[in-house]
C-alpha positions in Angstrom: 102.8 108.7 123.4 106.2 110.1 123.1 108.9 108.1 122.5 113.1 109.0 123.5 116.0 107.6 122.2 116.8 106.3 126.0 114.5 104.9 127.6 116.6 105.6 131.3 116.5 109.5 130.0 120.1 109.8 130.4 121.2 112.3 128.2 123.7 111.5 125.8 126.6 114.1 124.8 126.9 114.0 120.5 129.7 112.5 119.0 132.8 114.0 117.8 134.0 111.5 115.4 133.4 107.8 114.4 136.6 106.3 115.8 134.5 104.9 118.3 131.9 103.6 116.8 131.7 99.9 115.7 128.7 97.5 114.4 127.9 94.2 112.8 126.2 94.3 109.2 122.6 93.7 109.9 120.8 90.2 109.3 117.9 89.5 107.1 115.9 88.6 110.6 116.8 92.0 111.9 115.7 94.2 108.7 112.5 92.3 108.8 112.2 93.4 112.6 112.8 96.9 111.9 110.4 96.4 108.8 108.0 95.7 111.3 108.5 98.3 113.5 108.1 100.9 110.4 104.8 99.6 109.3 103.8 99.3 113.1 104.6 103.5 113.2 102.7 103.8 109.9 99.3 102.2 110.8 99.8 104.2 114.3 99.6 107.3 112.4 96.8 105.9 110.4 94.8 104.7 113.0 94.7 107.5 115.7 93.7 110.0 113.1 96.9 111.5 112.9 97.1 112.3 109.2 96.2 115.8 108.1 98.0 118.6 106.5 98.5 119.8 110.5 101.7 119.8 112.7 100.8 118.2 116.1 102.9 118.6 119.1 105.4 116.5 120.4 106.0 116.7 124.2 105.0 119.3 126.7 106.8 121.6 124.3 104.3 123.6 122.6 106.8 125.5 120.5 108.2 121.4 119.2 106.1 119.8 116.4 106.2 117.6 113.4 104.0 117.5 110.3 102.2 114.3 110.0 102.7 114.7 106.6 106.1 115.0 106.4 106.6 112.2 109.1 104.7 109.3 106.6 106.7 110.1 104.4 110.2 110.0 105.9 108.9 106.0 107.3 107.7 105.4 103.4 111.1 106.1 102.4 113.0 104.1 105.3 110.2 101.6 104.3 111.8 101.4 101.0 115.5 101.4 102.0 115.0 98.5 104.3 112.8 96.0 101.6 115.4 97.3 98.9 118.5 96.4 101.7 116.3 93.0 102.7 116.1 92.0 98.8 119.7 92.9 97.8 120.9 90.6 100.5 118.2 88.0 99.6 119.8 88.2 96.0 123.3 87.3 98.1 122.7 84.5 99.7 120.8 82.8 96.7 124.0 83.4 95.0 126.1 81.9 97.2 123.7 79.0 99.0 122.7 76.4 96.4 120.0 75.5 95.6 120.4 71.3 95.9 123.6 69.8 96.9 125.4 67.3 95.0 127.3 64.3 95.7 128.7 61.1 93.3 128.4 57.2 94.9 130.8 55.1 94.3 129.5 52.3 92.3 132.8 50.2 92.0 131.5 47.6 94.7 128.3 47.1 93.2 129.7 46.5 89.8 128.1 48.9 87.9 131.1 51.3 87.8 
């Protein structure tokens, strides 16, 4: 199965610049998705036999190919990068969330304060 960028196959001119570029920091729920998506590649590769020390094709180009090899271990590193990403912001939010909330009664009616 090949996979494209765009679905539509529109082709996409490159970027000169960032000016134009804009994005949201991603949530936990979205790293966890792409998380996902990288272990879902990796047992792909696993499970069709695609690991050896070959480059396979990709496409009906024969002259494009990608070492199996090489690609495991460019999604073992992005593996890494997101859980270390997912864990730093983990680390965040315990810091600012509590853990219990706190509140004082007033006991002045009851006579006990």
């Amino acid at each position: 199965m090949v996979r494209t960028a765009d679905p539509t196959g529109v082709e996409m001119s490159d970027l000169e610049d960032l000016s134009g570029v804009a994005g949201v920091e991603l949530s936990v729920e979205a790293i966890y998705g792409i998380l996902e998506q990288i272990d879902l590649d990796i047992l792909n590769l696993v499970r069709e036999g695609k690991l050896s020390a070959l480059k396979y094709a990709v496409g009906t180009d024969p002259k494009a190919s990608v070492d199996r090899g090489a690609n495991l271990k460019a999604l073992m590193l992005a593996r890494k990068q997101y859980e270390e990403l997912v864990q730093e912001k983990l680390k965040r939010q315990e810091l600012v969330e509590p853990g219990w909330e706190v509140s004082q009664g007033d006991c002045s009616r009851t006579g006990m304060g």
